[in-house]
Each structure stands twice: as structure tokens, then as C-alpha cells.
C-alpha positions as CSV (number, residue, x, y, z in Angstrom):
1,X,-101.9,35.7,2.8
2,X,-98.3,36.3,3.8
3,X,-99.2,38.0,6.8
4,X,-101.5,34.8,7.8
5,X,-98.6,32.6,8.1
6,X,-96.6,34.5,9.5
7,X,-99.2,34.5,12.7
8,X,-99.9,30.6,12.1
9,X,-96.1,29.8,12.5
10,X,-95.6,32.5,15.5
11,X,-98.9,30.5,17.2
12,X,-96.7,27.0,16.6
13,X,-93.8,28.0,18.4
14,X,-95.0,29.4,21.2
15,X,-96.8,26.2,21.5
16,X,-93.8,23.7,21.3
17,X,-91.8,26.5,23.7
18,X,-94.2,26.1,26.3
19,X,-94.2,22.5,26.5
20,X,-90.4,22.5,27.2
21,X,-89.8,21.2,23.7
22,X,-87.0,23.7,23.5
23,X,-84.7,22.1,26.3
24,X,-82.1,20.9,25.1
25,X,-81.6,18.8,28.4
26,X,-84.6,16.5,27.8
27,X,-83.9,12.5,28.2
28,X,-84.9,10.5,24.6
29,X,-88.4,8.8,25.2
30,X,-86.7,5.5,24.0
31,X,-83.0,5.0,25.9
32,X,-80.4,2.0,24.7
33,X,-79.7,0.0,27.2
34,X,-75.9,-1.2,28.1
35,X,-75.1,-4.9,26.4
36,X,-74.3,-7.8,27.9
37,X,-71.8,-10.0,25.9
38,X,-72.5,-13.8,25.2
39,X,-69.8,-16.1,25.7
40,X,-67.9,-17.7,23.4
41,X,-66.4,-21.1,23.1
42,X,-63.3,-22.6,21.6
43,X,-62.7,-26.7,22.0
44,X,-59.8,-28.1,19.9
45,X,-59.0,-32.0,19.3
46,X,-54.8,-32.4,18.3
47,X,-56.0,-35.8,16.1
48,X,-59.5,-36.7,14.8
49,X,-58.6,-40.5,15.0
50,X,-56.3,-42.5,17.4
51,X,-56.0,-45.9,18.1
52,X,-56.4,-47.4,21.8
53,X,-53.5,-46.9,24.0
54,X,-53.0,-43.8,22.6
55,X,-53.7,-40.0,23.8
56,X,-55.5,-36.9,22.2
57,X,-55.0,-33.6,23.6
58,X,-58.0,-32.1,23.9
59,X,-57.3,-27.7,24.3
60,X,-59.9,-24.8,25.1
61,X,-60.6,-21.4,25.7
62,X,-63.6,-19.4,26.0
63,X,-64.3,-15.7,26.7
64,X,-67.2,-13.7,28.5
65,X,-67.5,-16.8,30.6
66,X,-67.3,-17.7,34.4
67,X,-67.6,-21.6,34.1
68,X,-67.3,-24.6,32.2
69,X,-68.6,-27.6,32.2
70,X,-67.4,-31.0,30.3
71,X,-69.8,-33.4,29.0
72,X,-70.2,-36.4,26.4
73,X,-66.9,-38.1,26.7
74,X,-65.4,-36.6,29.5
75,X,-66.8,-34.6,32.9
76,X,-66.8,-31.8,35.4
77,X,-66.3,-28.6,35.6
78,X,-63.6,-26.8,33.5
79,X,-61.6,-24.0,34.2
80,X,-61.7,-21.0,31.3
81,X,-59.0,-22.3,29.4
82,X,-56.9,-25.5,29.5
83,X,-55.4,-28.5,27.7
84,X,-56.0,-32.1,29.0
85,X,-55.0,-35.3,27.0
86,X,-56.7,-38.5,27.3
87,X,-55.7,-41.8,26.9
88,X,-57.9,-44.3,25.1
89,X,-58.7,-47.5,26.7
90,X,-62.1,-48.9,24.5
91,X,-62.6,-48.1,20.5
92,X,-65.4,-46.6,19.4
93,X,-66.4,-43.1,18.7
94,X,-66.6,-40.3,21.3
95,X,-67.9,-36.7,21.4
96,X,-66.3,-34.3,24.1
97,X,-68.3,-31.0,24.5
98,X,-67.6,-28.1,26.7
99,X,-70.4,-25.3,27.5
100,X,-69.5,-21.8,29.1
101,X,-71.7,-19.9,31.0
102,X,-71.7,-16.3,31.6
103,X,-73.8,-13.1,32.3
104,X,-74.9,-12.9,29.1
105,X,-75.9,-16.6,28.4
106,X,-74.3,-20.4,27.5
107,X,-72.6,-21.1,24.4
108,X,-70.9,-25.1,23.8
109,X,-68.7,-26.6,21.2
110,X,-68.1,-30.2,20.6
111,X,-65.7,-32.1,18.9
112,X,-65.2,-35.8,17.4
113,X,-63.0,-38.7,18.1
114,X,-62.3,-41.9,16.3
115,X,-60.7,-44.6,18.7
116,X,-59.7,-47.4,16.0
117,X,-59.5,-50.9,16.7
118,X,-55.3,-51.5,16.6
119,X,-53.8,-53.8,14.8
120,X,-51.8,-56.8,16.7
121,X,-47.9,-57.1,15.5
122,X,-48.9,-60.7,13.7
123,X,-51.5,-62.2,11.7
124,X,-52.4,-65.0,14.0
125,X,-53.0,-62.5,17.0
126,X,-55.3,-60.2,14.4
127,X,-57.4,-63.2,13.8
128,X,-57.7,-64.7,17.4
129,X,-56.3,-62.3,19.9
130,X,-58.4,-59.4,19.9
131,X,-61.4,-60.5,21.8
132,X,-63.2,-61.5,18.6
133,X,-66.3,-63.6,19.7
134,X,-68.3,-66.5,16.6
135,X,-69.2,-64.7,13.6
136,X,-72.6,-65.4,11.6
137,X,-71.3,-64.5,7.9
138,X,-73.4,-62.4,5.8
139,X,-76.1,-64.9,3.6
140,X,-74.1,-63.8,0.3
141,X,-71.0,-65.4,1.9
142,X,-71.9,-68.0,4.1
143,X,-69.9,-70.7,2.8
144,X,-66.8,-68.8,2.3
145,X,-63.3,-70.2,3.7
146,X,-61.4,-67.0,3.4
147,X,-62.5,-63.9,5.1
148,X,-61.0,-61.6,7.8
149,X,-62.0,-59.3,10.4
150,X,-60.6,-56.1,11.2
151,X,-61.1,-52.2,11.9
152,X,-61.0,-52.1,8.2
153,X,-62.7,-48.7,8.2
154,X,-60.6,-46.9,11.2
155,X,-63.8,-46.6,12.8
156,X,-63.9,-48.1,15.8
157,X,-65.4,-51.2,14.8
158,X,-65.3,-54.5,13.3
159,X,-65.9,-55.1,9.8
160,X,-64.9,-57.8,7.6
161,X,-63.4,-58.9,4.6
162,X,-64.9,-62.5,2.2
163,X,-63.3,-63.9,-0.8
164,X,-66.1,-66.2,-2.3
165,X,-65.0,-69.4,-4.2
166,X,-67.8,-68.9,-7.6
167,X,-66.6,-71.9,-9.6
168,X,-67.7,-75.3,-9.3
169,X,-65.6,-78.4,-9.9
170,X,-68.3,-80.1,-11.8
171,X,-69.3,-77.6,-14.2
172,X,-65.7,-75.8,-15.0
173,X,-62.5,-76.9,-16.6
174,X,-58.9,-75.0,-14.7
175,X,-59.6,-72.9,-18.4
176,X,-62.9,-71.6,-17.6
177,X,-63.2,-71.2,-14.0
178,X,-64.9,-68.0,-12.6
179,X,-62.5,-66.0,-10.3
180,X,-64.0,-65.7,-6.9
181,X,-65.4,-62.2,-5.7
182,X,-63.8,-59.9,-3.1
183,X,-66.3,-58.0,-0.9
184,X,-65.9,-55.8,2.3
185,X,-68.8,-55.4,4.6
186,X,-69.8,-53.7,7.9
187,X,-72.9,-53.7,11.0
188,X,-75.8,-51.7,10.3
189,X,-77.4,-50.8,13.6
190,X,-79.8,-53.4,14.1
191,X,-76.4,-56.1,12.9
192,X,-76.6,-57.1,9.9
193,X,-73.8,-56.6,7.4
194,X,-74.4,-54.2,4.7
195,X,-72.0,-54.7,1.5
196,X,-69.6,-52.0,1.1
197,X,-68.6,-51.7,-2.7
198,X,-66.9,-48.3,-2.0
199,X,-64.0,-49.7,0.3
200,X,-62.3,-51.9,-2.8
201,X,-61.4,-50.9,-6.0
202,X,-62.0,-54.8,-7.8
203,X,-64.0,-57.4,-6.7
204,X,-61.9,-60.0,-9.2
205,X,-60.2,-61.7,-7.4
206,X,-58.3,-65.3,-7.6
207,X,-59.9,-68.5,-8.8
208,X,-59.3,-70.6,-5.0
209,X,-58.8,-68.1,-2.3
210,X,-58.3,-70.8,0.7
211,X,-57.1,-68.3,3.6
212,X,-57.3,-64.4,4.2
213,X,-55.1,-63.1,7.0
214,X,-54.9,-59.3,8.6
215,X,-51.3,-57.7,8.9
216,X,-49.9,-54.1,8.0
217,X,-47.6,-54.8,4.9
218,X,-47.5,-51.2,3.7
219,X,-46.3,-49.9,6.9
220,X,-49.2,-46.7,7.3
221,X,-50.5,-48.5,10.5
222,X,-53.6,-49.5,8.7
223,X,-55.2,-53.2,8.6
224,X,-54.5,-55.1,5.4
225,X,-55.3,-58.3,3.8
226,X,-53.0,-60.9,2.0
227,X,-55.2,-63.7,1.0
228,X,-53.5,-67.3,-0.1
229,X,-54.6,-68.6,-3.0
230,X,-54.4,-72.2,-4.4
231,X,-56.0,-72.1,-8.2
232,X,-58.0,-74.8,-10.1
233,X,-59.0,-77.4,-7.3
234,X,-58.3,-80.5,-10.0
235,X,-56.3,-82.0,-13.1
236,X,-52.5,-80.6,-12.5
237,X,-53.0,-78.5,-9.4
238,X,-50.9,-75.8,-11.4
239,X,-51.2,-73.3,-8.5
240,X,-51.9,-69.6,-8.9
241,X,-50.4,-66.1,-7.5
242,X,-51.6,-64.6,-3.9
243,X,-53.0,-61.8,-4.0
244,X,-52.9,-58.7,-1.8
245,X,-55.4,-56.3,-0.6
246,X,-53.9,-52.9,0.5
247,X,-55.0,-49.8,2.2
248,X,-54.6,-46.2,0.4
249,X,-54.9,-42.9,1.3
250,X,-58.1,-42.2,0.2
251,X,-59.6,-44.5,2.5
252,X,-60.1,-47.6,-0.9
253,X,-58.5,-50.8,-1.1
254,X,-56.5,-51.6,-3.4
255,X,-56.6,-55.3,-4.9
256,X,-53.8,-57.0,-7.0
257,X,-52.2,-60.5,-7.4
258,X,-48.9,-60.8,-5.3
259,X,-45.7,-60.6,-8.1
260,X,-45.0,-62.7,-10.0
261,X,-44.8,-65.8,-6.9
262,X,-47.4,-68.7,-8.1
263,X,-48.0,-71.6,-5.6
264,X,-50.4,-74.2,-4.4
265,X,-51.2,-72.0,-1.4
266,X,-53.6,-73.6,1.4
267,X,-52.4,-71.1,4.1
268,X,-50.5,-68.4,5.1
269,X,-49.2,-66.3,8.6
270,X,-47.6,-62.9,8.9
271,X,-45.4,-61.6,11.1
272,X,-42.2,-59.4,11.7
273,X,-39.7,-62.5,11.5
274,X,-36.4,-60.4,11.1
275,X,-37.3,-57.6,13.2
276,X,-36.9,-54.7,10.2
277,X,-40.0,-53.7,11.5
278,X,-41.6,-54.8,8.4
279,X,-44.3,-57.6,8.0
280,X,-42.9,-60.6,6.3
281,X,-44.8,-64.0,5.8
282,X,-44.9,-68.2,5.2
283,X,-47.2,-69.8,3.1
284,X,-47.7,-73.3,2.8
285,X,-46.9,-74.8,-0.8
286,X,-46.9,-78.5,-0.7
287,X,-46.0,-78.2,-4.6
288,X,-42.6,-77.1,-3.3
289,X,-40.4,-79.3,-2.4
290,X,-40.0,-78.0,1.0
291,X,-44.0,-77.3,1.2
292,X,-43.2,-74.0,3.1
293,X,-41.8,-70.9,1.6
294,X,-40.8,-67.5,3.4
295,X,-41.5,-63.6,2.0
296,X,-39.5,-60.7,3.3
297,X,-41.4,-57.9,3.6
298,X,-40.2,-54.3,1.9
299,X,-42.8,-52.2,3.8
300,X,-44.4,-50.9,1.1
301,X,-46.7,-54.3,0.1
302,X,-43.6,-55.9,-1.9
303,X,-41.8,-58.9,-1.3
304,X,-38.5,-61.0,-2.0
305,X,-38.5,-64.4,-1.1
306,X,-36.2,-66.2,0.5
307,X,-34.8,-69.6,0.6
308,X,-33.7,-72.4,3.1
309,X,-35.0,-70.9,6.0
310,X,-36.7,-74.4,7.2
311,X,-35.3,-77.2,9.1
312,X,-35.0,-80.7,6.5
313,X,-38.3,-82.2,8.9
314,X,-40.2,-80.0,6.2
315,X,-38.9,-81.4,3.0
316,X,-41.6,-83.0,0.6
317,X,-43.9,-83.3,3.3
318,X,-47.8,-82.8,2.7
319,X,-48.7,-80.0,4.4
320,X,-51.4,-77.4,4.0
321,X,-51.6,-75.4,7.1
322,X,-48.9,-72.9,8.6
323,X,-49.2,-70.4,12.0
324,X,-46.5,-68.2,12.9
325,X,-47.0,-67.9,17.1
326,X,-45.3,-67.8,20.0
327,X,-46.1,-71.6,21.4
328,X,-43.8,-71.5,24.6
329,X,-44.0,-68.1,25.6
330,X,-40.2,-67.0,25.1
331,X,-41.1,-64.1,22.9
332,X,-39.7,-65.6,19.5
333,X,-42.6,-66.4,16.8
334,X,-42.6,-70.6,16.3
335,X,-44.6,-72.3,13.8
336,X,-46.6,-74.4,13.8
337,X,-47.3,-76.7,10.6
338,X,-50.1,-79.8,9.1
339,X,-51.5,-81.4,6.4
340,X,-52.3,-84.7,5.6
341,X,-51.0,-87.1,8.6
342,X,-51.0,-89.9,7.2
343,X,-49.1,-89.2,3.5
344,X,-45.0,-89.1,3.4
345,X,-45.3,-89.6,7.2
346,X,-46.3,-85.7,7.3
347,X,-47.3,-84.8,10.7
348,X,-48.1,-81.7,12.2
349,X,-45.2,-80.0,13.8
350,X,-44.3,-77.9,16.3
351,X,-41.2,-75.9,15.3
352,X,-39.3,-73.5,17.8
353,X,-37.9,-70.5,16.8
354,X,-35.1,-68.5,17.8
355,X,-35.4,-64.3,17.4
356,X,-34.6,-64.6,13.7
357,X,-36.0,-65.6,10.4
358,X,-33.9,-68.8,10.1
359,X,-35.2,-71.7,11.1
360,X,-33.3,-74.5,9.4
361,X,-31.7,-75.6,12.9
362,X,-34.5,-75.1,14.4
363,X,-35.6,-77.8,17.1
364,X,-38.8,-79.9,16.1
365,X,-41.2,-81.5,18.1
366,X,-43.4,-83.9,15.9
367,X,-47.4,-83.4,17.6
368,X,-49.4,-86.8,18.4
369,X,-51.7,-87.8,15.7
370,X,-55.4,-88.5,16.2
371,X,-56.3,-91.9,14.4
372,X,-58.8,-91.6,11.0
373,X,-58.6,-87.8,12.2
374,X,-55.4,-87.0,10.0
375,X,-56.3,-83.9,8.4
376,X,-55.0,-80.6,10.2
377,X,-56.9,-77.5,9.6
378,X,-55.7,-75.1,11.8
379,X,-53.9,-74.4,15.3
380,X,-54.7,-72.4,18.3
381,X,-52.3,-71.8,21.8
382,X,-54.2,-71.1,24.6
383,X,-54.6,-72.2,28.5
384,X,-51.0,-73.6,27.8
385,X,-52.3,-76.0,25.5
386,X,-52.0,-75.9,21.4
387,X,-55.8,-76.8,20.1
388,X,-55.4,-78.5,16.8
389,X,-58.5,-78.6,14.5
390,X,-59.1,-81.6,12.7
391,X,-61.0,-83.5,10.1
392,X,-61.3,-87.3,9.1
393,X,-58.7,-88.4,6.6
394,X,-56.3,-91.6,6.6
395,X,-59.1,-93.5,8.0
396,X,-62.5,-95.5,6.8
397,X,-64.8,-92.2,7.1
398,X,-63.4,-90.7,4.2
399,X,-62.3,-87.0,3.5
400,X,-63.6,-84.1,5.7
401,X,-66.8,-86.1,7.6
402,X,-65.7,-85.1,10.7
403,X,-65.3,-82.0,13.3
404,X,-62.6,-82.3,16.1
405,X,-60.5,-80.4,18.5
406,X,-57.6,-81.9,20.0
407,X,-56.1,-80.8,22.7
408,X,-51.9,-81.2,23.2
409,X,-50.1,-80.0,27.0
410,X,-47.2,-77.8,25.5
411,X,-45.0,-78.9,28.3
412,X,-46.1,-82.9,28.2
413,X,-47.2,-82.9,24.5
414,X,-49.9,-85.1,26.0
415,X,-52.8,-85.5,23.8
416,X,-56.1,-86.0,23.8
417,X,-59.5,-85.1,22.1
418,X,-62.5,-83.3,24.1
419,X,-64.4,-83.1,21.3
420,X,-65.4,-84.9,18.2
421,X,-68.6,-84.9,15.8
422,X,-69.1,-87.5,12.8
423,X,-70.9,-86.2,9.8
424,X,-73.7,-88.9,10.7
425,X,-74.4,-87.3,13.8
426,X,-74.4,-83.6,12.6
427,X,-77.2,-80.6,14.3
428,X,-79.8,-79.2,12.2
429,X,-78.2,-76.2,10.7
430,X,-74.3,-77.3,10.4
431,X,-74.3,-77.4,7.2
432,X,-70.8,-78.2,6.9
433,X,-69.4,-81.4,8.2
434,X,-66.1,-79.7,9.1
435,X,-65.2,-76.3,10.5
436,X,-62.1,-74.8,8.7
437,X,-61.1,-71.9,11.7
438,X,-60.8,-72.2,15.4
439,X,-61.5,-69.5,18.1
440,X,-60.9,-68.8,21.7
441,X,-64.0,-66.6,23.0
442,X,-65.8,-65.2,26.1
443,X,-67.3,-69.2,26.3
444,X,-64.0,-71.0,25.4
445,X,-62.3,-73.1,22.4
446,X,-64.6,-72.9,19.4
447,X,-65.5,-72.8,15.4
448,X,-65.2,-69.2,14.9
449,X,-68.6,-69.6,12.9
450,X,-71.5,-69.9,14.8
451,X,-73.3,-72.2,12.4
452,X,-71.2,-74.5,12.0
453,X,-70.6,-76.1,15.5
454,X,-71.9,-75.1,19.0
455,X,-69.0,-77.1,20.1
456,X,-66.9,-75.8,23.7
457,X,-63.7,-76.8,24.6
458,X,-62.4,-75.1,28.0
């Protein structure tokens, strides 16, 4: 048996010898072929959000590449490496990506910018300076006086901010009215608003909000919202705190009355008056005795207020409406200030500032009135002119049965009125026989709502 395999495994090798198995020369059957390497891509953003007018540096590098290309946001070919910053002109949200090409294939990386809306140094330019066209409010707020518009999200985009009156005189005592309800909302892509309950941390908010204006009070170059409040709308007008709505950190609003300062506030205006670089304000009180009162900003949301800062024209007047703007382009904030025409011989004002916060020497320039037209609403300066909304009051028609613009020459203070609706002859679908906001768009001099007046006034 032994000698059997012997001869078997003698037979096997002289088999695999003569079939050159023994060489230790031979080439494997199966060789690895050399590797190509794949290119790699690096594409770094310095800032993830910017506002316009500002720049992002954009820096690359790739390796195992011999081009690259630029697309999405920017264009053309690349070298390797680089760094390029771009400037922002339009807000909105942009993707830059850069693919690198080699011998052994493409690879691309792409990064995200935010290009925020800014905000404007005053509260009058946030609301009609920043090519804002009419607004159709959501149908949950379509009656509402105050509300705002702004980048409120740092997106790019407009959103906007209601304060919805929920009590009604009829039904409710000063003792048991319902505060109003704060809301933020923004565009879905086919445009309608979509309430966003995640921006605020309380919807409670005061019993009358009457106006909402858009400043940065807490200095971290986000939009904010102080909105003027007036209370119970009957028996002893006892007034009621302001309250503010800040920005935070984590990206929620915060919402809390104003201090301790109550008023009968109608309206309110923001702006930098003492050039701390911090936003102050003026609210319109006609409880006070000098119906206008002044807040000096700290830069962190809190105020002090100071006191006779206002020429003696404003003294127990009956005024309701307030704008801090410049009205004869010297660069120093004026203001502009109505009410009731007709009572205590209060009407409207133009008052001209000087570079400071003081304005109790200022010169004042008493506006033309417009007969049975003697409530003022609001004030816009444009094409040299100051627009003054207005409603009927002091006249036969009664309270708030009318819609008109007036039209005043800054340098004349010429007057007259290119437009003017009755009540009696409203459209189907204005609702409201007054519009409380005026706004210059694309078409011209306008109700910054769409519904309620079709109205243009070159």
C-alpha cells in the first residue's frame, strides 16, 4: 500500500513539472491593475447668513483635480484652490457649488447662504422704505391695525407680524376685556401665510394694540417689534403699557409689556435721535399733557424716558399720530404730528429737527387742514411732497366715513387733495370706510392694504 503512493505522488509531480508549474517566473493569471485616484473637493463659506451689502468669502481647495468649475450662485471656471468674496446685492437664499474633475472622475461640494433682508436705521423707513408693495393680510387677521413686516426670520424674505384687537366694545367692560393675540406668519410657496407659533414665546398680548413698528432695540442687528398700545377704547381711557417684542438667540421672540410706562398710545416712531447708536422712540399720548413723550434707548430693549424735549406748539393738543423722518432732506430726523384737527386747534405739524434729541426750540410749520377731513392717520414724504392720510371728522359726515390723501409741496406747503372716497360711495370689497396706513409702491401713493382701496396718487 505504501509503495502505491509513493508511485501515485512520483506520477503527480512529474505531471505539474512538465507543465512549467515549477517556474517560479510565471505571471499571476489575475494581475492588479495601477489606481487611478478620484478627486476631492473642499468649498468653505466664512458666514452662513449675511445681510445685503455685505460680503462672504467663499475658500476652496481640491486635490487629484485638473479643473473646476463654479455653478449655482456664481460661474466659470476655477482654479484648484482659491478664495473669492462676494458682495450681496438681492436677499434671498443662494447655493454656490464647485465640481473638480480629474483622471479619475468629478467630485462637487456645495454650500448655503442666507442673504437677509436689512433693517433700515428708523422705523418709518422699515415700514415704507424697503420696496414693500400692498399686502393682502392673512383671513385670521384681516381687520387688524397693528402689524409689521420684516425679515423676521433672517431668511431672506418677508414675513410679518399682527396684533389682533379680540374684544368688542359692546359686549366687554375695561374689567373684562380679552387681550388681543400676537401672531407671526410667513409665504408658503404658492403665497399664502402660514401661522408660525414657533417664532413667539406668548401670543397675550395688550387689550388695544393701535400701531406695531420694526426697529433693532436690542442692538444684535435683528428686526424687532414695539407695538403702541392704548387699553380699553371707553369709560376713563385709563391707558395701558406698550409692549415689546424682542429677538433672542435661539431664533424665538420674546413678548413682554414695556416697564412700567402706561399711556393712551395711538402711535409710535423709532429712531436713533441722540446718535448713541441705540434706538430710542416717541409715542403719541394725548393723555399727557404734552400728548408726545420721548424714550431713550439703552440697547438692550430698556428705556428711560425723558422729558421737555418738545416745543410748547405740542402742549395739550389732541394728537394721535407721530412719524420720526427726515421731511427736508438735511439728514436730521423731523416729526411729523396729528390728531383731531378741529379740537384745541390741534393741527397736524410739521416739526424740524436739528441733529439731536431736543426739540423744544424746534421751528414749527402748522400743515393746511382739509375741511370735514380733520382726522390724521398717518404721514408719508415722497416726490417732495408729505402725503397726509385722512378721515372725516370736524365735519357733517361723522367719524371715520371717509378715505383721503392729501397732498402738501414741502417747499410751498401748498395743499391739495388728489383723492377722496365717502363711505356712500365705497367698492365692493372695502370693507373698511377708512384706510389706517399709507404706502409708496411700484404703482405710486397708496393704502398699504390691497382691500381696502385701489386708490393711486402719483
Amino acid at each position: 500500500m505504501k509503495r502505491f503512493n509513493l508511485l501515485f505522488a512520483g506520477i503527480v509531480a512529474n505531471a505539474i513539472v512538465g507543465c512549467g508549474g515549477g517556474s517560479g517566473s510565471a505571471t499571476p493569471s489575475n494581475p492588479i491593475a495601477p489606481t487611478t485616484p478620484v478627486p476631492t473637493v473642499s468649498l468653505n463659506i466664512d458666514s452662513s447668513r449675511v445681510a445685503v451689502g455685505q460680503s462672504a468669502k467663499l475658500t476652496w481647495s481640491s486635490t487629484n483635480a485638473t479643473s473646476c468649475t463654479a455653478s449655482g450662485a456664481w460661474a466659470g471656471t476655477k482654479e484648484n484652490s482659491g478664495t473669492i468674496s462676494q458682495v450681496l446685492s438681492a436677499p434671498g437664499s443662494l447655493t454656490y457649488t464647485l465640481t473638480c474633475t480629474g483622471a479619475g472622475g468629478s467630485a462637487n461640494q456645495s454650500v448655503l447662504l442666507t442673504v437677509a433682508i436689512p433693517l433700515q436705521k428708523t422705523s418709518y423707513a422699515n415700514a415704507k422704505q424697503v420696496g414693500l408693495e400692498q399686502i393682502e393680510l392673512p383671513q385670521a387677521a384681516d381687520t387688524v391695525q397693528a402689524y409689521a413686516r420684516a425679515d423676521f426670520k433672517g431668511s431672506g424674505a418677508i414675513s410679518l407680524f399682527t396684533a389682533k384687537v379680540m374684544y368688542k366694545l359692546e359686549t366687554s367692560t375695561a374689567a373684562t376685556a380679552e387681550p388681543s393675540v400676537f401672531a407671526f406668519w410667513t409665504k408658503s410657496a404658492n403665497g399664502s401665510w402660514v401661522k408660525e407659533d414657533a417664532m413667539i414665546d406668548s401670543t397675550v398680548g395688550c387689550v388695544h394694540p393701535r400701531k406695531a413698528v420694526v426697529a433693532d432695540f436690542n442692538n444684535d442687528g435683528k428686526p424687532d417689534v414695539l407695538v403702541a398700545c392704548q387699553g380699553y377704547d371707553g369709560g376713563q381711557y385709563a391707558g395701558e403699557k406698550m409692549f415689546l417684542v424682542l429677538s433672542t438667540q435661539s431664533g424665538v421672540y420674546h413678548s413682554t409689556p414695556l416697564q412700567d410706562f402706561v399711556g393712551f398710545f395711538h402711535s409710535v416712531s423709532a429712531a436713533d435721535l441722540n446718535g448713541d447708536g441705540n434706538v430710542d422712540f416717541v409715542a403719541v399720548d394725548p393723555n399727557s399733557p404734552q400728548a408726545l413723550r420721548m424714550f431713550m434707548g439703552k440697547g438692550d430693549g430698556t428705556f428711560t424716558e425723558a422729558f421737555d424735549k418738545f416745543p410748547a406748539y405740542v402742549q395739550n393738543r389732541d394728537f394721535y399720530t407721530v412719524e420720526l423722518v427726515d421731511v427736508n432732506g438735511d439728514n436730521m430726523l423731523d416729526m411729523l404730528v396729528g390728531g383731531h384737527d378741529w379740537q384745541g386747534d390741534s393741527k397736524a405739524a410739521y416739526i424740524q429737527g436739528n441733529g439731536t434729541a431736543n426739540f423744544n426750540t424746534a421751528v414749527v410749520t402748522v400743515l393746511p387742514t382739509v375741511p370735514d377731513h380733520g382726522v390724521v392717520l398717518d404721514f408719508l414724504v415722497a416726490n417732495g411732497s408729505i402725503y397726509v392720510d385722512r378721515t372725516s371728522g370736524g365735519g357733517n359726515a361723522g367719524f371715520y366715513q371717509s378715505k383721503v390723501i392729501q397732498k402738501i409741496d414741502i417747499a410751498s406747503m401748498r395743499s391739495s387733495v388728489p383723492f377722496i372716497k365717502l363711505l356712500s360711495t365705497a367698492e365692493p370689497g372695502e370693507y373698511y370706510p377708512w384706510f389706517p396706513w399709507l404706502l409708496k409702491t411700484g404703482a405710486g401713493i397708496q393704502s398699504d392694504n390691497v382691500h381696502l382701496s385701489t386708490a393711486i396718487v402719483e
